[in-house]
TORVEX-729766 format. One record per residue (C-alpha): chain; x, y, z. Coordinates in Angstrom, 1 decimal. Example, Ala and Ser with C-alpha at 12.3 -4.5 7.8 and 13.67 -1.06 7.14 Angstrom:
2
+---+--------+--------+--------+
! c !      u !      v !      w !
+---+--------+--------+--------+
! A !   12.3 !   -4.5 !    7.8 !
! A !   13.7 !   -1.1 !    7.1 !
+---+--------+--------+--------+
This chain:
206
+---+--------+--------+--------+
! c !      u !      v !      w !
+---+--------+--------+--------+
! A !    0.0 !    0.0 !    0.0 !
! A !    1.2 !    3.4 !   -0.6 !
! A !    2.6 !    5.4 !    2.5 !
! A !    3.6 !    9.1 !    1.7 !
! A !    1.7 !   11.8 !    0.6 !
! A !    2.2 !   15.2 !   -0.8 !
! A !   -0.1 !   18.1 !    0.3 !
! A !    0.5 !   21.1 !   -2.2 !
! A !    0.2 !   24.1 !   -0.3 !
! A !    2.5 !   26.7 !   -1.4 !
! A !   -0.1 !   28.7 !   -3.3 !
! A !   -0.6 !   32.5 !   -1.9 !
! A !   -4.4 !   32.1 !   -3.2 !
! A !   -4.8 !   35.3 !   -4.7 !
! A !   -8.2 !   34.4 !   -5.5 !
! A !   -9.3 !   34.8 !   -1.5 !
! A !   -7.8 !   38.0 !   -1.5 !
! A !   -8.2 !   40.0 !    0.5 !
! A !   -8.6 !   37.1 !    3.2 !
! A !   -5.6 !   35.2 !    2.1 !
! A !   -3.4 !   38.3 !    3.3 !
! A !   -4.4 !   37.7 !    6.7 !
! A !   -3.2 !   33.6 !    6.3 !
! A !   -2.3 !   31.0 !    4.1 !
! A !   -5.5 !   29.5 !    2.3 !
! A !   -4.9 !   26.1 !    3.8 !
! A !   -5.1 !   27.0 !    7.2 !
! A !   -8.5 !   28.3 !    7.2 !
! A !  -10.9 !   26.5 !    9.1 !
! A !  -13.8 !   24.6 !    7.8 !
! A !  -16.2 !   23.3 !   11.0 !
! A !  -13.2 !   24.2 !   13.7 !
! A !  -10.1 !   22.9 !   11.4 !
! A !   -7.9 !   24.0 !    9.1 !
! A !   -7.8 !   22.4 !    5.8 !
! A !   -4.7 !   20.9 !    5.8 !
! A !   -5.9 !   19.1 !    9.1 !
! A !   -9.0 !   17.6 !    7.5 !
! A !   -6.5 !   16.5 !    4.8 !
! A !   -4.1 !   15.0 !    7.4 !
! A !   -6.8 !   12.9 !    8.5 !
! A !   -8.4 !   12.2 !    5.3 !
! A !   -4.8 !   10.7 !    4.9 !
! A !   -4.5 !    8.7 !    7.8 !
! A !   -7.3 !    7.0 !    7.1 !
! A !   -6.6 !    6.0 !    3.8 !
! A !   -3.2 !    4.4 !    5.7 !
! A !   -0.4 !    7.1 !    5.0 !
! A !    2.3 !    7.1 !    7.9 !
! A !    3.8 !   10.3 !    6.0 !
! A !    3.0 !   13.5 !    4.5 !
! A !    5.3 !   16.3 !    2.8 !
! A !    3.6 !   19.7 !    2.8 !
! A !    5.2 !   22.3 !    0.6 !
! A !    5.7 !   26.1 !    2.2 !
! A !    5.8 !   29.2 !    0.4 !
! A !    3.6 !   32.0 !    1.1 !
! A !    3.4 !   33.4 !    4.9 !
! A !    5.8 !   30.4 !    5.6 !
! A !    5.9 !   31.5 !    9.4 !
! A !    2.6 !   30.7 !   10.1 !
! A !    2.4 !   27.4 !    8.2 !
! A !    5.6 !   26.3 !    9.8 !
! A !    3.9 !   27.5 !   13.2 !
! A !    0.7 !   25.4 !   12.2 !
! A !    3.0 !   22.2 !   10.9 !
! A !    5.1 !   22.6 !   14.3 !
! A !    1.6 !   22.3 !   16.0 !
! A !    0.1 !   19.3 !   14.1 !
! A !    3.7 !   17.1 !   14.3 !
! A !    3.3 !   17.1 !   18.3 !
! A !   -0.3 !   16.1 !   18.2 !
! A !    0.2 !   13.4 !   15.6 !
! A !    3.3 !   12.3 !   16.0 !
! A !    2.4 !    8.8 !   16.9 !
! A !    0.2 !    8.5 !   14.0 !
! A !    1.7 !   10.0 !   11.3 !
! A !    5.5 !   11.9 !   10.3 !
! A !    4.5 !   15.5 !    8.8 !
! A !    7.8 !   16.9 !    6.6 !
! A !    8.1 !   20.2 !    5.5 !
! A !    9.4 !   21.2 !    2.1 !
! A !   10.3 !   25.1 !    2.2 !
! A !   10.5 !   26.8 !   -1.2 !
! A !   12.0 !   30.0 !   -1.5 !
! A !   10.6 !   31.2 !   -5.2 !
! A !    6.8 !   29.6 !   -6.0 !
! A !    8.0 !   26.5 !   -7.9 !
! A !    4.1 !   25.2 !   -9.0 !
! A !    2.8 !   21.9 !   -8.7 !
! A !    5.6 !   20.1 !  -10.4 !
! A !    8.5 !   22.2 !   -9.6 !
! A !    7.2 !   21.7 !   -6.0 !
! A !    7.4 !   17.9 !   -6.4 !
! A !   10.7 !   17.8 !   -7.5 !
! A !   12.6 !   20.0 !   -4.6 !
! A !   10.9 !   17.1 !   -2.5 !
! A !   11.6 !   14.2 !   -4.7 !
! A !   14.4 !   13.5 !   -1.7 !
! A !   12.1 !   13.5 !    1.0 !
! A !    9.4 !   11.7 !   -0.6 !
! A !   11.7 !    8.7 !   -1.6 !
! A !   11.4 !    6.3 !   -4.3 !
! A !    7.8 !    4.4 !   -4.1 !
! A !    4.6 !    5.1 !   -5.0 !
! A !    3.4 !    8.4 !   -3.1 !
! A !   -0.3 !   10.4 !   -3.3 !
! A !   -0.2 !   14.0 !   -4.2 !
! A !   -3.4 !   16.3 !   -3.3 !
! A !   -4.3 !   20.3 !   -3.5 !
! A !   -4.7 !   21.6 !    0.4 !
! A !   -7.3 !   23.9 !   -1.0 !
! A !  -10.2 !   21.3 !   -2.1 !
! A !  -12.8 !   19.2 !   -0.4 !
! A !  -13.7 !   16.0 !   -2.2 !
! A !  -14.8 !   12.3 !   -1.3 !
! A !  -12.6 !   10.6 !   -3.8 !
! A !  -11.7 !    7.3 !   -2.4 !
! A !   -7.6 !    7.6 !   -2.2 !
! A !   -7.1 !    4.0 !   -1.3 !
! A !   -8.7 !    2.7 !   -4.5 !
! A !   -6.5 !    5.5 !   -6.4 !
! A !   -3.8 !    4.2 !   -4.8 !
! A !   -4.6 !    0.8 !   -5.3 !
! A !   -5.2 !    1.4 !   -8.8 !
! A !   -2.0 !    3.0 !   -9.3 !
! A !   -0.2 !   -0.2 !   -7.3 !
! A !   -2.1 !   -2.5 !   -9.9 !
! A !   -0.4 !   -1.3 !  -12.5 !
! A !    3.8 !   -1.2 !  -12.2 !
! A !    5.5 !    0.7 !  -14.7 !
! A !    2.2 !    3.6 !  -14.4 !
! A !    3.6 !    7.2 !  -14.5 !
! A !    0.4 !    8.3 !  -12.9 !
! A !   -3.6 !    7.4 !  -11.5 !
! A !   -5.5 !   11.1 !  -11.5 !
! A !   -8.4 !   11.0 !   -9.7 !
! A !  -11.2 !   12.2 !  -12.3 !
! A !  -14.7 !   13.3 !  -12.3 !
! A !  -18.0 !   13.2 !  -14.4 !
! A !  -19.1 !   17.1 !  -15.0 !
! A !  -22.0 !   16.2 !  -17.3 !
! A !  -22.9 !   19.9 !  -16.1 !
! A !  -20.2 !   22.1 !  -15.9 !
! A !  -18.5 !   20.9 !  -19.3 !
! A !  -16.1 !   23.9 !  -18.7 !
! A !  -14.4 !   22.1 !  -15.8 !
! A !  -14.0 !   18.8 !  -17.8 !
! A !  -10.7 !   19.9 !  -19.8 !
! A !   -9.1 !   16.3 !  -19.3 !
! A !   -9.6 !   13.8 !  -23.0 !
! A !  -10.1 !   10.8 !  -22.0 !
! A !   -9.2 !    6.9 !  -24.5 !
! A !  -10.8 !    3.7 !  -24.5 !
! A !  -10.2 !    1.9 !  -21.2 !
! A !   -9.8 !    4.9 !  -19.2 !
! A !   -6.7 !    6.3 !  -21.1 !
! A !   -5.5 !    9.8 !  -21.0 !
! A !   -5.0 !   11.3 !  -24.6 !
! A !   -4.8 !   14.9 !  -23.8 !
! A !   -5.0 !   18.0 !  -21.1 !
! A !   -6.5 !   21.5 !  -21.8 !
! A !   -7.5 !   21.0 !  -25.4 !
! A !  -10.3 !   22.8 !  -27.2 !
! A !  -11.4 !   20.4 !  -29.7 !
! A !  -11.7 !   17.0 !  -29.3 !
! A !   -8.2 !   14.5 !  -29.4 !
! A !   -8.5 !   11.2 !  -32.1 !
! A !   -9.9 !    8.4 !  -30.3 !
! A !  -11.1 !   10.6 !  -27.8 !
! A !  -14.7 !    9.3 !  -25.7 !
! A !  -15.3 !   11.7 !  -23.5 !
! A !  -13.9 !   14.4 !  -21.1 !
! A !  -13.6 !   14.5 !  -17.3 !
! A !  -12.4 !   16.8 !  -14.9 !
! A !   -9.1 !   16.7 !  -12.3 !
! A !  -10.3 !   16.1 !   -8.7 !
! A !   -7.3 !   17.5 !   -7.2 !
! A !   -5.7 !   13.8 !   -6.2 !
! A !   -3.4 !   11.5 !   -7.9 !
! A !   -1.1 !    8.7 !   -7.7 !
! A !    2.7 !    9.0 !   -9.0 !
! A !    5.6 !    7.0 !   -9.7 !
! A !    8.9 !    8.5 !   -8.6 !
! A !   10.1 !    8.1 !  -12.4 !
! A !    7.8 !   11.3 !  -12.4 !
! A !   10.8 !   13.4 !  -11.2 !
! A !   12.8 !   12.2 !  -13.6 !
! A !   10.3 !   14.4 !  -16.1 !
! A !   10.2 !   17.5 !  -14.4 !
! A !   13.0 !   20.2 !  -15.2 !
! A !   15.3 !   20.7 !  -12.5 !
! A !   15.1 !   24.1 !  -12.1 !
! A !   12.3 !   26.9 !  -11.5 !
! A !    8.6 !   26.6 !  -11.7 !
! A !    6.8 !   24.3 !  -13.6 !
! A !    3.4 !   22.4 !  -14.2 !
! A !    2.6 !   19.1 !  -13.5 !
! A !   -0.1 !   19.1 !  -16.3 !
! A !    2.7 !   20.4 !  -18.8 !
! A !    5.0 !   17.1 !  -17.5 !
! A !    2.2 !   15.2 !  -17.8 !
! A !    1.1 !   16.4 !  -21.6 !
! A !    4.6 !   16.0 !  -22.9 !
! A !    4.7 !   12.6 !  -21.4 !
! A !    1.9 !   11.6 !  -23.7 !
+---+--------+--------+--------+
């Protein structure tokens, strides 16, 4: 089963402004917790023993709030910090903590979503399959076609990401839940230095 986990949480989410200048978007509380302690428990559940968060914006308070959550779980779970100094994105942030997220199998999710996606059976699906770059965990937007940007092949098959018309062979089009499953031959994709996408590693993988 998979054991490490990647919370991406370096965003300064510009979006909440001007909330987000007060604190970090994953540390505001939803029903008396912070996000990135629903996700730490969404986590444990789903039987990860440790979890990388990435820091970028207001670092002092999320280090604060990480320095909080390792003495109350630290019998359950080991929480990591990785501490960028420049916004790196979600695949530049994966590689400065390729080291410290090692070299199986590991989740990856967004601090800044809710969802009920089921991460053991992404991460079993991801297990079933050796040699997989990657399991993203997809949803039907039969309403919101807008959101579903992601082409998707017979048997479940990624053909493309972000393209406005349709791919060949493409069956339909789902959207990114915010979840996935690598393989740490992911890093070996991503450029070495500066920001980058994950999406953009993931299209020119294809």
């Amino acid at each position: 089963m998979i054991k490490t986990a990647m919370i991406l949480s370096a965003g300064a989410g510009s979006r909440l402004r001007p909330l987000t200048l007060l604190r970090p978007k994953p540390l505001f509380q939803v029903l008396n917790k912070t996000m990135l302690e629903w996700w730490l428990e969404s986590l444990i559940s789903a039987g990860i023993k440790r979890v990388v968060i990435n820091v970028h914006y207001q670092p002092e308070l999320m280090m604060e709030r990480i320095r909080l959550m390792k003495e109350c779980g630290k019998d359950r779970l080991e929480i990591i910090p990785s501490l960028e100094e420049e916004i790196l994105g979600t695949g530049g942030g994966l590689k400065k903590a390729a080291q410290l997220l090692g070299n199986s199998d590991f989740l990856v999710v967004n601090a800044d979503i809710f969802t009920d996606f089921e991460l053991v059976k992404l991460a079993l699906k991801q297990l079933a399959n050796p040699g997989r770059l990657a399991t993203l965990g997809l949803l039907e937007r039969p309403g919101k076609p807008e959101q579903a940007n992601v082409s998707m092949g017979e048997d479940g098959r990624i053909l493309g990401f972000r393209q406005e018309n349709p791919l060949k062979g493409e069956t339909g089009r789902q959207a990114y839940s915010g979840v996935m499953a690598l393989s740490p031959a992911i890093f070996d994709l991503i450029p070495d230095q500066g920001p980058s996408d994950i999406i953009d590693v993931f299209s020119g993988a294809l």
